[in-house]
N, C-alpha and C positions, 0 to 999 in steps of 0.2 A: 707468534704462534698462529696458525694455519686451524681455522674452524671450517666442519663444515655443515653451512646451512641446510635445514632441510626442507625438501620443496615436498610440494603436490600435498598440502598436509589437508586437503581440505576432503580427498578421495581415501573413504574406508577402505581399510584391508580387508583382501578375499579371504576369509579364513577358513570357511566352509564349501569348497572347490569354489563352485561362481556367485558362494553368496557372501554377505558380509555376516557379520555376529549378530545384529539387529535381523536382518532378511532370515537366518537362520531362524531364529527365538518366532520369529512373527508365523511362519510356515511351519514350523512342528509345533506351534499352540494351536493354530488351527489343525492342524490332523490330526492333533489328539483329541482335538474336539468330536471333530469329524469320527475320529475312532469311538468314542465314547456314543456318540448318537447311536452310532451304526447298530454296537452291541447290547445298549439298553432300549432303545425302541424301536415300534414294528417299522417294515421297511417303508411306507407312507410317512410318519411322521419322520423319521430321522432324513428324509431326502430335504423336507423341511426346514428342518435348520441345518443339515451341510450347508447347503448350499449358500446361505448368509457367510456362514463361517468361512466358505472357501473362497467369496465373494470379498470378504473383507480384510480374512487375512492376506488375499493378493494387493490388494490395494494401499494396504499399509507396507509390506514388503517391495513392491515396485514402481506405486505412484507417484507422484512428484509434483503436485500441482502448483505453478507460482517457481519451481524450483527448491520448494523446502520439504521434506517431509509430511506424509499424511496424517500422521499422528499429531501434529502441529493442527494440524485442520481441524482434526476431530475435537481435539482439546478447544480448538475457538469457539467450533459451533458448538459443545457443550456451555462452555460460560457465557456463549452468548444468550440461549433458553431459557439457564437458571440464573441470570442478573435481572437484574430488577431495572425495569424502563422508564424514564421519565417524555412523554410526549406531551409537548406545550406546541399550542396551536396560537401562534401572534399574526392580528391581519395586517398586512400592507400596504399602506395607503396609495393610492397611485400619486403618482412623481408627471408635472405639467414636463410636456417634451421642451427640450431646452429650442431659445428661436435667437436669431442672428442678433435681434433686438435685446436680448436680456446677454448678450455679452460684452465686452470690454476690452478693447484694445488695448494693451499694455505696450507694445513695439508693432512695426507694420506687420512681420508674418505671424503675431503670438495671438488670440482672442483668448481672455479668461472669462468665463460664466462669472456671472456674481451669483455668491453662496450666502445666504443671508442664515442658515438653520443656527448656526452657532458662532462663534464667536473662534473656539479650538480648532474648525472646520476652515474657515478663514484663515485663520494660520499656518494650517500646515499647508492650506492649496496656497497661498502665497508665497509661502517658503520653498514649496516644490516647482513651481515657475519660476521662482528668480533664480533655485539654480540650475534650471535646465539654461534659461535666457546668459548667465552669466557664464556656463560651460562653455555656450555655442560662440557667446564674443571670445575669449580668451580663446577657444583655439581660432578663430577667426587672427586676433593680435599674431596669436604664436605663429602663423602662416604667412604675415604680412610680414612679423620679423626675418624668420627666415628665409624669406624672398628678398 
């Protein structure tokens, strides 16, 4: 049997001539905002908050920042305000710049620093040199074979 897949599913339908069902809902909240101002307060204050209103439900309707929706944003930067922050200040000791002298030839083109902070530190730079060192021979062999 013959299915057939459907594409484009990531682009909303126009349902309301050029806008989508979201675009619709976000533009006539705002106008009824906007209408409600208009007709409950004198015409100074209602210019006042139109103009947020019209300001934000355009932005939620058309904006797109990042590629996701702006209500995605609005929503971060709310939890971002109302979460609660932990700032820890740790000072950093300065690090001696590493010298020709405090390194260690391991093969002619390799120099490893010696790391003396720990012990786990050691290991894993160890282990991450031998197998850069052991890659570069093996394709080095694998090159001489197939020659």
């Amino acid at each position: 049997m013959k299915y057939q897949v459907p594409q484009f599913i990531e682009v909303e339908d126009k349902i309301f001539g050029p806008f989508t069902f979201k675009q619709f809902i976000y533009l006539a909240g705002g106008g009824g905002v906007c209408l409600i101002a208009y007709k409950l307060m004198p015409l100074f204050w209602a210019i006042l908050v139109i103009t947020p209103a019209v300001l934000v439900s355009m932005m939620l309707a058309f904006y797109r920042p990042n590629n996701r929706p702006a209500i995605q944003m609005l929503e971060s930067a709310f939890n971002f305000f109302i979460a609660n922050k932990l700032y820890i200040w740790r000072r950093l000791d300065k690090k001696p710049s590493k010298k020709i002298e405090s390194m260690v030839p391991i093969s002619a083109s390799v120099l490893v620093p010696k790391i003396s902070e720990s012990k786990l530190k050691d290991l894993a730079w160890s282990l991450d040199i031998n197998e850069t060192i052991f890659s570069r021979e093996s394709k080095k062999l694998e090159t001489r074979q197939n020659n």
